[in-house]
N, C-alpha and C positions, 0 to 999 in steps of 0.2 A: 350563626355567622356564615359568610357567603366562603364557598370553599372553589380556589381556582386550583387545576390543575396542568402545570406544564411536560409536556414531554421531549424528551429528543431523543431521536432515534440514528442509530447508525448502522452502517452496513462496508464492510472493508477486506482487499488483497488475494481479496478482500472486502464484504460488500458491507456500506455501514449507512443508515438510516436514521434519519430525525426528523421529531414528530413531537406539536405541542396541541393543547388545546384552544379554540379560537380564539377566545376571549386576551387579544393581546395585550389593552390596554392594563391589565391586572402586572402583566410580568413583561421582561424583559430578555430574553436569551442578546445579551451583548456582544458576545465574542464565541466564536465556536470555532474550533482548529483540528482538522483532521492531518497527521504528520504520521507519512510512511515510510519506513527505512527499509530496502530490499537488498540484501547482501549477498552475497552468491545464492540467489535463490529463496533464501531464509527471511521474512518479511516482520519485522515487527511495528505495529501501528500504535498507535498516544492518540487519545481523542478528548479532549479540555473545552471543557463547555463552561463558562461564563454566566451564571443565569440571576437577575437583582428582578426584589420584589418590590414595585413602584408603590404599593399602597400604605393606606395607613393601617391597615392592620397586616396579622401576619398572613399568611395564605401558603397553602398545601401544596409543592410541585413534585412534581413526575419524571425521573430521569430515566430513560427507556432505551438500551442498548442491545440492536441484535448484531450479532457476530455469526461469521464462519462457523461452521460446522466444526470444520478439521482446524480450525483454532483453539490454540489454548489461553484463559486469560491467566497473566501475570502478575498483574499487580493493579486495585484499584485503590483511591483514596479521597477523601472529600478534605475541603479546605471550607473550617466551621472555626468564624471568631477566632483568626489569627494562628489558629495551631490545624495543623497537617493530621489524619484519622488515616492511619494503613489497616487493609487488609492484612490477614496472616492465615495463610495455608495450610489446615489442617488433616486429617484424616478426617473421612466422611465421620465413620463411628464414635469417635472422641467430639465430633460438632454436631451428634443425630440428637442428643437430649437437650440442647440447645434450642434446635429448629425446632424441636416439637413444643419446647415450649410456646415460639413465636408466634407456632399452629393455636394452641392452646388459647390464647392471649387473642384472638380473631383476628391477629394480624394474619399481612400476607405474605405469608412465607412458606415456597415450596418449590420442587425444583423447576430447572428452567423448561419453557416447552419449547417446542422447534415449531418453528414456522416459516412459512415457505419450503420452498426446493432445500436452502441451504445454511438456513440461520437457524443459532439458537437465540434468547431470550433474556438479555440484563434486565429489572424494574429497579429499579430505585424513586422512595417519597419521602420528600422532605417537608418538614415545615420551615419557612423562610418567616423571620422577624418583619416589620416595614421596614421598608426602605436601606435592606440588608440585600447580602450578596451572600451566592453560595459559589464555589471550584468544584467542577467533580473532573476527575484524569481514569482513566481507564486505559492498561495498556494488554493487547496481546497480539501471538506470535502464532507463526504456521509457514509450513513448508511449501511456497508455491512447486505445485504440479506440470509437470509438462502434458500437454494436449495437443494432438495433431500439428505438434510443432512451434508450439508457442505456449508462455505465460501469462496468465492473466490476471489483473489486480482490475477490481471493479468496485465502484464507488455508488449508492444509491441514496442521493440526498433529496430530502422531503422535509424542510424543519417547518411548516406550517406558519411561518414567519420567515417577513427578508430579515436578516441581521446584517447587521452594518459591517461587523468584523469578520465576514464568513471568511475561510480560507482553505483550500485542500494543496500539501507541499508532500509530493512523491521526490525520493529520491533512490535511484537504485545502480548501485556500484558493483558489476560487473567484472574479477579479473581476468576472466576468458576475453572480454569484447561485447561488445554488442551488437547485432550483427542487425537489428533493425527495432525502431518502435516506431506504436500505432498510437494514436486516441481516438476509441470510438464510443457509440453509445451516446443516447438521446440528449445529453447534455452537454455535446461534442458538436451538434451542429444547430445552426439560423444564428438565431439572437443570441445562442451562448459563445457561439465559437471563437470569438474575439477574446474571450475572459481565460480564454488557454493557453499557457507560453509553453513550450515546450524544447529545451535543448537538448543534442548528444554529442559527447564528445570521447568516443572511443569508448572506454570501459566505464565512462557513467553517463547518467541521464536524469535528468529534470524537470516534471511538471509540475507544472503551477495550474492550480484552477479560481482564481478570485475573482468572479461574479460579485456588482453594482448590488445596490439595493434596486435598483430601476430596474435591472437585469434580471431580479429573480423574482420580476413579479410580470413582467412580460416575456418571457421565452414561451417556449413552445409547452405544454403544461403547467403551465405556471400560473399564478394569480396571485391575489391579497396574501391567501396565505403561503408565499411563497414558492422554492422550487420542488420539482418532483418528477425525476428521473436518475438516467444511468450514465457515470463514465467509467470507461474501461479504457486500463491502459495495457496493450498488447505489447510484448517482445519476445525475444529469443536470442540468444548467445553464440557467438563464435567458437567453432567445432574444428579446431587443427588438429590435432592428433585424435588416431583412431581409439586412445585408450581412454583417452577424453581428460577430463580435470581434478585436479586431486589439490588439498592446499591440506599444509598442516599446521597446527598451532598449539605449544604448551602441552606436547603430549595427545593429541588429538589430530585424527585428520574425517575429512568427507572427502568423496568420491562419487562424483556425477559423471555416468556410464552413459553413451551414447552415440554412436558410432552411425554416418547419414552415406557413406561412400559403400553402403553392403547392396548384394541383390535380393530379390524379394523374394522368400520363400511359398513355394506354391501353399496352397491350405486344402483342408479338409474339412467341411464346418457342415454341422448338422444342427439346423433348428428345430426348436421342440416348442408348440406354440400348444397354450393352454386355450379350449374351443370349449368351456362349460358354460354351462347357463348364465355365471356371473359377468362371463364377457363380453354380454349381450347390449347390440347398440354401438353406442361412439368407442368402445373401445378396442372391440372388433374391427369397428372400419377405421380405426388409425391401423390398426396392426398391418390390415392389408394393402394399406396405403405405404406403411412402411419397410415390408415385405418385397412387394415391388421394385421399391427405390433400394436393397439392399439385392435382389438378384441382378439389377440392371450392373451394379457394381463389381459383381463376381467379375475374376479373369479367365478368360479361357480355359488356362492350366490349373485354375482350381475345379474340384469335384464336391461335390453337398448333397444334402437330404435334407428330407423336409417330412417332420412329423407332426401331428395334429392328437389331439388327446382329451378327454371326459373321462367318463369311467371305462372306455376302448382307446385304443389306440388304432390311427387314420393313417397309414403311408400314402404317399405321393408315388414312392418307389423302393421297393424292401431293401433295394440297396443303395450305396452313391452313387452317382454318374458325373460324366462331365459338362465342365457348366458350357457347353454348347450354345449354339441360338436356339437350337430344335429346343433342348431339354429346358431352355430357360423360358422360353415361349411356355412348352407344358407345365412346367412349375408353377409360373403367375396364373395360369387359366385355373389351377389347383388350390391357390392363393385365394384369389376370389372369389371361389366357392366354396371356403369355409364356414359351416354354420354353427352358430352358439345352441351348446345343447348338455344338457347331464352335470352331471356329479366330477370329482377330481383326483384322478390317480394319477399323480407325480411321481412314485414310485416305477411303476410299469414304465412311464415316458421314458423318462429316464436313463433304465436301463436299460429300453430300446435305442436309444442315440448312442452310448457307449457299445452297445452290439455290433449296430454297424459301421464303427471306424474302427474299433477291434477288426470286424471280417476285412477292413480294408487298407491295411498295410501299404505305405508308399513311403518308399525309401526315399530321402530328400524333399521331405512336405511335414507341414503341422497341421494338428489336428486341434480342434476347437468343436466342445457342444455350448449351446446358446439356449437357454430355458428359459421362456417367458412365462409367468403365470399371475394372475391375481390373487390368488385365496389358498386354504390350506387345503393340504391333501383328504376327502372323504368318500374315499372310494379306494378298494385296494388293499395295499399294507397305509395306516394311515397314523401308526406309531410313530414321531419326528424319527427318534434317535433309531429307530430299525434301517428306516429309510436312507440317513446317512451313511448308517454302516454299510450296506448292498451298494450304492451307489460307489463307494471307494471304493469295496472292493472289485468291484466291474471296472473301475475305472483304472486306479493302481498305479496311481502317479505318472501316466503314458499321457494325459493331456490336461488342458485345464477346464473347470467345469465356469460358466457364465452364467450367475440367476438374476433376472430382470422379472424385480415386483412391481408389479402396474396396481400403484391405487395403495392406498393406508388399509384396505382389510386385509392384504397378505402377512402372513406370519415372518418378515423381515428377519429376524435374528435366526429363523429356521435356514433361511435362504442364506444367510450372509453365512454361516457353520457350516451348511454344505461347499459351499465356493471355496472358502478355507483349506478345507479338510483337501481339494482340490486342485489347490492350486491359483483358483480363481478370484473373481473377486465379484461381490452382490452389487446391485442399483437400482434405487428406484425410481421408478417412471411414474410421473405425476399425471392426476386425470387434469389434461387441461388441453386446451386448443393446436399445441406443440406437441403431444406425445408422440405424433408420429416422429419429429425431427430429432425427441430426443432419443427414441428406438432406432435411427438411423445415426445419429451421432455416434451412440456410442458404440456401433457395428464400427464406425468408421476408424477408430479408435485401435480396434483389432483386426482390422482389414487385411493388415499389410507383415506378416511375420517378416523380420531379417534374421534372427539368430533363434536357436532353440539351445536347452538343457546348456544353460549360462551360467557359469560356475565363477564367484571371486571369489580371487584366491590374496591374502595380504600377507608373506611372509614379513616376520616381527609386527604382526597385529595383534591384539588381543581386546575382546569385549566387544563384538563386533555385531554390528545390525544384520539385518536376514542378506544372505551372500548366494544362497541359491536363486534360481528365478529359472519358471521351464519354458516362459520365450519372450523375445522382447520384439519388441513392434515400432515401425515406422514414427517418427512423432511423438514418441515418447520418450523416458529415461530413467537410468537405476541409477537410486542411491545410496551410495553404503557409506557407513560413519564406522567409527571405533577408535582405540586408543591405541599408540605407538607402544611396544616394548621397551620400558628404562627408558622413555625419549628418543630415544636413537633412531634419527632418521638417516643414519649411513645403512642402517640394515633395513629398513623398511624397501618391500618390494611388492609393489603391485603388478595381478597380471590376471587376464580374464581367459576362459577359455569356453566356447561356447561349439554349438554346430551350427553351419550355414551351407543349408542344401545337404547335400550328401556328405560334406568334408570337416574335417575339427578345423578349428583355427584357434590363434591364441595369439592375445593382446596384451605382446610387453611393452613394448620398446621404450629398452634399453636407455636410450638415447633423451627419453622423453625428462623433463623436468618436473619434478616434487615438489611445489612450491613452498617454502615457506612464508606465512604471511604476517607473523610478528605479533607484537605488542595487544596491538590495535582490534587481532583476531579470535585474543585470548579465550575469551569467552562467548564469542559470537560461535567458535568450531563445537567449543564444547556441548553448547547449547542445544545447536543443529544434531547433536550426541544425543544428547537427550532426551528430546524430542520423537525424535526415532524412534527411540531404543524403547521411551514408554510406548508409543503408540503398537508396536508390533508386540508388545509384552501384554498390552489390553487384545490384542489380536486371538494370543495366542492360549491367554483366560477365556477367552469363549470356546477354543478348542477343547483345553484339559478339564481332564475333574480328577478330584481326590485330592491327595500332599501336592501331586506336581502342581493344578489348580492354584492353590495356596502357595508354594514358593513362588510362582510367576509373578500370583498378588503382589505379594509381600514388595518384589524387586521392584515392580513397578510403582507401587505405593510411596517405598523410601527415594526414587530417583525422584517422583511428583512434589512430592515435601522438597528435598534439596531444592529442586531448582525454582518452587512455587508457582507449579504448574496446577491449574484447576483442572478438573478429568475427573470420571466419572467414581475414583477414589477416590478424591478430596473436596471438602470447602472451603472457602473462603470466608473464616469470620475477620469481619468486620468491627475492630476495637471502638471503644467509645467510653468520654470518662467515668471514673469511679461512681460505680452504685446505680449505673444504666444497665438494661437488658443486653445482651448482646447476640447477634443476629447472625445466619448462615447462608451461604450462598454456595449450590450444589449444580453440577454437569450432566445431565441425562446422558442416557445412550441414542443409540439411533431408535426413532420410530418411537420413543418415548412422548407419551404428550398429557399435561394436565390440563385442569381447568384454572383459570385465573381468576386470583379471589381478588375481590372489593378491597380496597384502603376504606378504611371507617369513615364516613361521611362526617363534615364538618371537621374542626380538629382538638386538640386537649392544650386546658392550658398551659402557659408555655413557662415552667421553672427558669429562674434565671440558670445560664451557665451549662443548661443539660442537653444532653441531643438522645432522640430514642430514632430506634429504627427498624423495621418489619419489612422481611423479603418476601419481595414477589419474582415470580419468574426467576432471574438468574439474582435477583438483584435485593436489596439492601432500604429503610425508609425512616430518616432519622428527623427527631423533630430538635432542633436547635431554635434558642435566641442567638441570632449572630451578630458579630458585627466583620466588615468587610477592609483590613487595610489597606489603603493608597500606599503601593510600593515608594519607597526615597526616591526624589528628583536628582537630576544632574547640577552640578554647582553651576550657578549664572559666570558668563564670562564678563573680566573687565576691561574695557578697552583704554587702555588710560597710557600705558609705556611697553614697548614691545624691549626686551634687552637680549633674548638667547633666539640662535635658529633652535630647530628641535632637534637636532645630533648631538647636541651639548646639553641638553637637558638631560636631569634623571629620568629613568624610566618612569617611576611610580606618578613623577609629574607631565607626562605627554600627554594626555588625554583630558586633562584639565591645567586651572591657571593654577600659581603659584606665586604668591605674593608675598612679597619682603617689605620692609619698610625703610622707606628713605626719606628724609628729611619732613616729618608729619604728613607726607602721604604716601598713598598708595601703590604701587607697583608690582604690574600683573606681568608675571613671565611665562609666555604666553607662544605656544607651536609655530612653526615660522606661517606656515597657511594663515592665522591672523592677522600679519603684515599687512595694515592698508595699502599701501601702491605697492605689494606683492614682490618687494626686493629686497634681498637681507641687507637692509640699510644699516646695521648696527648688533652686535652679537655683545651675550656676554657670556664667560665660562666658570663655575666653578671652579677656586682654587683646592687644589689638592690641598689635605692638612686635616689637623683636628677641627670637630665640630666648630666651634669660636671662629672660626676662617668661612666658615661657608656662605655667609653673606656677601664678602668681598667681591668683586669683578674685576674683569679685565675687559675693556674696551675691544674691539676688534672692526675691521671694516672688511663686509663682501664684495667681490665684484658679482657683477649680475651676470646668470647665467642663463644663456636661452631655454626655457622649458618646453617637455614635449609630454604629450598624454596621446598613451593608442584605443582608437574607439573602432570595436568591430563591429561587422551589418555579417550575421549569419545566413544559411542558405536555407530550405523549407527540407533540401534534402541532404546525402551524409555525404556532399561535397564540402570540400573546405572552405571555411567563412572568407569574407574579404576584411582587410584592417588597413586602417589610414591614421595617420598622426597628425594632429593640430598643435603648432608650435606657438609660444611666447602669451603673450599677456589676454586672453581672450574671456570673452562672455556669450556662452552659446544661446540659441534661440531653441529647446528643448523641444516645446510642442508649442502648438497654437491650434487652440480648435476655436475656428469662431462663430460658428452656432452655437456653442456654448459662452462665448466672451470667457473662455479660459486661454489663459498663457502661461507656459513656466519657462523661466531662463535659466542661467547657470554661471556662477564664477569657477573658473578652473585654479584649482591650487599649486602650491609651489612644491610639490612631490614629483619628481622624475613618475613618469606612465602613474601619476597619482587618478585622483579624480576630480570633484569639484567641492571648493569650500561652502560656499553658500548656493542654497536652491531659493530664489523665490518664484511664488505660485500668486496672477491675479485672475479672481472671480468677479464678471457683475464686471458695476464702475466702481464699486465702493471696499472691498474685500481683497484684502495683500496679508499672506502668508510666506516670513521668512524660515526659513529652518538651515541651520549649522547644525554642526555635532553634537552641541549641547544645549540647545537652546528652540524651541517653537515660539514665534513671536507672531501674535495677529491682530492686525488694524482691521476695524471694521466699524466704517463709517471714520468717528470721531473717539473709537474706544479703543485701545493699544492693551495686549493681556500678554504676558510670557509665561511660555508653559514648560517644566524641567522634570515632570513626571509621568506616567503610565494613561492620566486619565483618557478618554473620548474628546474629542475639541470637535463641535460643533456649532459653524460658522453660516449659516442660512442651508442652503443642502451641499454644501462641502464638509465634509467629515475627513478627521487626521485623527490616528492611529499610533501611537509611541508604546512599539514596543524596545526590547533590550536593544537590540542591533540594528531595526529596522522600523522605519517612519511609513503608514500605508495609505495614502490620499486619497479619494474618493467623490466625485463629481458627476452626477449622472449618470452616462454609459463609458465613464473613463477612470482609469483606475491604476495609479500608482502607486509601486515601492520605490521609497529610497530607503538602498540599504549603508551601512555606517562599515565602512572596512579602514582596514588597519595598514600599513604599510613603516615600515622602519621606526616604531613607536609614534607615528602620526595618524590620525584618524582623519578618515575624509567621506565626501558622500558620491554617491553611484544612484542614477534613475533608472527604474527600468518599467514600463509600460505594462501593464499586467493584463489591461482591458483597452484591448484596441477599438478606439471610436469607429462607430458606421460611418461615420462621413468621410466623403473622399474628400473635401477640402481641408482634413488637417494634416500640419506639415510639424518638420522639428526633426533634430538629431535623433530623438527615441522613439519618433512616430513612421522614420523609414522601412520600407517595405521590403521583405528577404530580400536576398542577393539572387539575382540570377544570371550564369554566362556558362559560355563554352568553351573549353580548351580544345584552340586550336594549335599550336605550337609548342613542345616541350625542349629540342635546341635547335641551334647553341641556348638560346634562351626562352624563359614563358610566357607564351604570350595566352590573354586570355582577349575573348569578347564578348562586351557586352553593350545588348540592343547590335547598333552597326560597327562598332569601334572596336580595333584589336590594340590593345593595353599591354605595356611589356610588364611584368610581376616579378616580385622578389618572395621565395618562400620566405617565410618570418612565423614568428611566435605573439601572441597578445595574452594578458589578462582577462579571462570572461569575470566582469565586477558582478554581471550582471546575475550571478548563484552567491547564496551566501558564503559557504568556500569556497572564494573562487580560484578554478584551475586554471593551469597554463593550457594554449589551444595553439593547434600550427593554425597559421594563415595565409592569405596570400594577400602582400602589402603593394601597395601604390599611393598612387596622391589621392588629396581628399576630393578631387575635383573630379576621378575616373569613376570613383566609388559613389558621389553624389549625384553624378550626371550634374553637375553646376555649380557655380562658384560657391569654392567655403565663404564669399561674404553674406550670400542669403543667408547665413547658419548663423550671423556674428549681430549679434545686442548690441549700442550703446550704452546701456544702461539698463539694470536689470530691473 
């Protein structure tokens, strides 16, 4: 029997990758949702893949997930026939006779391997019923790092198919501020660049990346089987006080250390470049390529060395000098005449670069050695653990040691133990076209000391993440976690003390504020706790051996369980019902790498009711008959008698009708936004009293009140948006693209700064799509369908999208949400553009183009302008509908006529 297999790959915050088999017409990836939450820093991703097998028999797919490195996952689950299948986090050893069964069984199961620069490895195979659906959710978390001054969450999408539903929703809430974001990366510009929304509004931020199906098969790498590149979103945080940001919550606080107002401490750096035979060729001439580009960098006031090593050791100059032009001139001439030759003494090198910043004492400077090598020491002292010991003790916690492995034959956990033991920290440098950049990247990283022998200190802390650090650098940032004493945040006292240049300093003040951040924080600080706490616990297991070894385990092991962190103590098994195998899912370390076994060709048959499943790489392969449930619809509304506005209605009935019965019919009591000629022509109110009474009314008459709704035009940059108000009974003209003969108009509801009751949407001549709050209704042609659930609706190549809160359109290279928001127990809908058309002839309220102007005048009053006109403004406030929570935004308000450059009548429908 013919065996399909699909994959989807991701990559996230974070870089996340999807990947299926060609053969598309077999299967269907429907919906795919990558959703990233970044919280002070702390990033947790959900990745919900959607995947229905179109044939008639069953067929075999592939769920394929690489993740971050420095990510842990949390929790995955498949949705098999109506019921939810959790992971549960075990200890490796209590889940090792398990996997070995799975081995046993010639499934594939083993642990994950790492691939590329920074991923590791989910598989999961399932066998899918016909005409069945499977859920897979995968969720996990990691601490974004600061680099040369910025964050970066990076996305690498490749599903091998366009999916209809694709969608990528970053969202990252900042309480320091946000002091700037970026979207870069190959899937950021031409033909994608439209499919990017992107807002900020002070301490949060919002992209959106939902690419057409049209879109992800013509971009720039792109084809049939879809997309295949990078987006990156870059930022970085608002820096007011020098002691930087502290929030605490439930007994917990973090503290991100980072202080940009210091001066730059000279350095002392000695490279130690490994010249043996194995470095022979392009790795050699990146080094010197990137040698170059790292002396060009030196400052004046810093002084270097430069060693060279085989089984001899080469100086440039037995001692340091200053980095001059003369001696920087000599140096690179020195550089370029390195030759690959001999055997490998690391030991010797080594020691000779701690010799001479030992002989070279300078008061108010740091010192840094930088060890580049490929391969293991054989030449020399060539015992690892000898070699660590000499090396600390020469070195003796006076500076930090730096190992950079070039290439998968160096002994990595050898190098990453020295670095430790040091102070330092290991990387490796991939053989690839980049190495020089990444040998210069991450010099650039350490370029810059501001502070040395950085000490935090937290009176009433306790349980506290690593507090020493022996220098901190430009562009980067410390973070320390731990638990408050008894909660008491009147005693908690933070305060750093560090050297810069020649002098102590120390960072209290006083003055500065402990945030507290509530509720809401609870377990996001704790987390961030955890987090930590394990990872410098696995750190510090590679340091120890004996008992100490084993309690660091242990600590680490029990924090991994509580909070169902996967790491390279535990698994993940993956439950499944009574009288199935059950399967493991394991975290390698670094530099860890297997082979990847086969899934059994063809597949078994398929028990009613069972799911089986065999790990490969990180991941899990269950063979289910499924079946797939259509989530409940929304109740149809009835238009028959309008009787309550909606401030007199109960809560539990605002969002739907509610029908009584009067005299043999029907009666729909119904949110005042139903109102056909949109005026509370008629009210009725519940009488207070016992049940028995609650049918009763009271008659009422409204007078009509003028309405107004505020609609913002944002700016591209962190100027503040412009906002206009359109008052009284109107029907906008939304977009109109007509190379496409697409139009969507809008009825505005009867909600003070509401939104709009009905959106209809025409395609073609033949094709009209209404949609309310509770209701999709589509004429096409001569056939009328209403739709009140979750399904796909597709209408020729229009596709609609109903999920919980939000409706997703889809028409060529245009691409809308509307989203369903809520306001005083009324729900109402909001457009918002997701995929802005190429064509310059489309026009519409949601197709307008950022705002651009100048302030020229601030008093008596403000004036702005824009093009040639100076516009007098009112600061004001608006709703942004257009985020699913949507925040309050300052503005600056005028009329709609300043902000559209032309009349609000071009903007105004007769008839929608």
């Amino acid at each position: 029997m013919e065996r399909a297999v699909v994959q989807v790959t991701l990559f996230g915050l974070l870089l996340i990758l999807a990947s299926t088999l060609p053969n598309k017409d077999d299967w269907n990836i429907y919906s795919f949702h990558i959703n990233s939450t970044v919280t002070s820093r702390y990033a947790t991703t959900v990745i919900t893949s959607r995947v229905a097998n179109r044939m008639d028999d069953s067929k075999e797919i592939e769920f394929q997930v690489q993740i971050p490195k420095n990510a842990f996952i949390s929790k995955f689950r498949m949705f098999i026939d109506g019921q939810w299948y959790d992971g549960v986090v075990k200890g490796k050893e209590k889940a090792q006779q398990q996997y070995t069964e799975a081995v046993s069984r010639g499934q594939s199961a083993g642990l994950v391997s790492s691939v590329g620069r920074t991923l590791e490895e989910f598989k999961t195979a399932v066998t899918v019923a016909a005409h069945k659906k499977v859920t897979f959710e995968l969720t996990y978390e990691e601490l974004l790092k600061r680099k040369l001054g910025k964050y970066e969450l990076q996305i690498h999408a490749r599903p091998m198919q366009p999916v209809k539903d694709f969608k990528v929703d970053v969202y990252i809430n900042e309480k320091a501020g946000i002091n700037f974001i970026e979207i870069k990366g190959g899937l950021s510009t031409n033909a994608l660049a439209n499919a990017i929304t992107r807002t900020h509004a002070d301490k949060q931020a919002w992209v959106y990346f939902y690419p057409t199906e049209d879109q992800q098969k013509t971009c720039d790498g792109c084809g049939e089987q879809g997309m295949n590149g990078d987006l990156v979103i870059v930022y970085d945080v608002n820096r007011d006080t020098s002691l930087g940001d502290i929030k605490t919550s439930a007994g917990y606080f973090v503290h991100h250390f980072a202080p940009s107002s210091l001066s730059r401490i000279p350095k002392n750096v000695v490279f130690v470049i490994d010249q043996s035979g194995s470095m022979r060729g392009r790795k050699m001439q990146q080094t010197r390529i990137a040698l170059i580009h790292i002396l060009n960098d030196l400052a004046e006031d810093d002084h270097f060395g430069l060693i060279t090593f085989d089984s001899s050791i080469f100086h440039w100059k037995r001692e340091l000098v200053q980095a001059n032009k003369e001696n920087l001139e000599s140096a690179k001439t020195f550089a370029l005449n390195i030759n690959e030759r001999g055997a490998t003494d690391i030991n010797a090198a080594v020691l000779e670069g701690a010799r001479m910043l030992n002989a070279h004492p300078r008061e108010g400077s740091a010192s840094i050695v930088i060890l580049l090598t490929d391969g293991d020491p054989t030449s020399g002292v060539t015992n690892l653990e000898l070699i660590q010991s000499n090396v600390r003790r020469d070195i003796a916690d006076k500076f930090p040691l730096y190992c950079l492995g070039f290439g998968y034959d160096v002994n990595f956990e050898f190098l990453e133990k020295m670095s430790l033991q040091n102070n330092g920290v290991a990387r490796r440098i991939y053989e690839d076209s980049d190495a020089d950049l990444q040998l210069k990247g991450f010099y650039e990283e350490v370029a810059t000391p501001l502070l040395t022998d950085v000490t935090m200190i937290y009176n009433g802390g306790t349980n506290l993440t690593q507090t020493n650090f022996s220098q901190y650098y430009n562009g980067s940032e410390i973070v320390v976690a731990g638990q408050i004493t008894d909660n008491d945040i009147e005693t908690f006292t933070p305060q750093v003390v560090a050297i810069s240049r020649d002098r102590r300093v120390t960072f209290s003040e006083t003055n500065a504020t402990v945030e507290y951040t509530g509720t809401d924080f609870d377990s996001h600080i704790q987390r961030v706790w955890a987090y930590l706490t394990v990872k410098q616990l696995l750190e510090k297991e590679l340091l120890f051996s004996g008992p100490e070894k084993e309690n660091v385990k242990k600590e680490a092991l029990e924090l991994s369980l509580k909070y169902s962190f996967v790491t390279p103590l535990t698994s993940m098994v993956v439950t499944k019902p009574l009288g199935e195998n059950t399967d493991v899912l394991h975290k390698p370390k670094e530099g860890e790498r297997t082979q990847a076994l086969s899934s059994p060709v063809g597949h078994r048959p398929l028990p009613k009711n069972t799911v089986g499943m065999a790990l490969q790489g990180y991941g899990v392969s269950f063979t289910p008959q499924m079946s797939f449930p259509v989530p409940g619809g929304w109740p149809m509304p009835m238009d028959i008698a309008h009787l309550m506005p909606a401030q007199h209605m109960p809560a539990r009935h605002r969002s739907q009708g509610v029908s009584g019965g009067f005299s043999g019919h029907t009666a729909q009591l119904m949110p005042a936004q139903h109102i056909p000629d949109r005026r509370l022509f008629a009210a009725a109110e519940f009488l207070k009293g016992s049940p028995t009474n609650s049918d009763q009314v009271v008659s009422k008459v409204a007078s009509p009140v003028p309405l107004s709704h505020r609609f913002l035009l944002k700016t591209e940059n962190l100027s503040l948006p412009l906002c206009f108000d359109v008052t009284g009974d109107v029907r906008l003209k939304l977009l109109h693209h007509p190379n496409r003969e697409l139009s969507v108009n809008g009825e505005l509801d009867t909600v003070m700064n509401g939104g709009f009751r009905r959106i209809v949407i025409h395609f073609k001549t033949d094709l009209y799509v209404e949609v309310d709050t509770n209701v999709i209704t589509v004429r096409e042609g001569q056939t009328l369908t209403r739709h009140t659930g979750q399904d796909l609706i597709t209408a020729g190549s229009l596709t609609v999208i109903r999920r919980d809160k939000e409706i997703d359109v889809g028409a060529g290279d245009t691409r809308m949400v509307i989203y369903i928001h809520e306001k005083d127990g009324v729900e109402f809908l909001w457009p918002v553009l997701r995929q802005q058309p190429l064509d310059n002839n489309v026009t519409g309220i949601i197709a307008l183009k950022p705002a651009v102007y100048e302030e020229v005048q601030q008093t008596p009053s403000t004036k702005l302008k824009i093009k040639d006109q100076e516009i007098d403004v009112t600061r004001a406030n608006a709703v942004d509908y257009s985020i699913v929570s949507p925040p309050t935004l300052d503005c600056w308000l005028m009329s709609a006529e300043s902000v559209l450059q032309r009349r609000l009548d071009d903007f105004i429908v007769t008839q929608l």
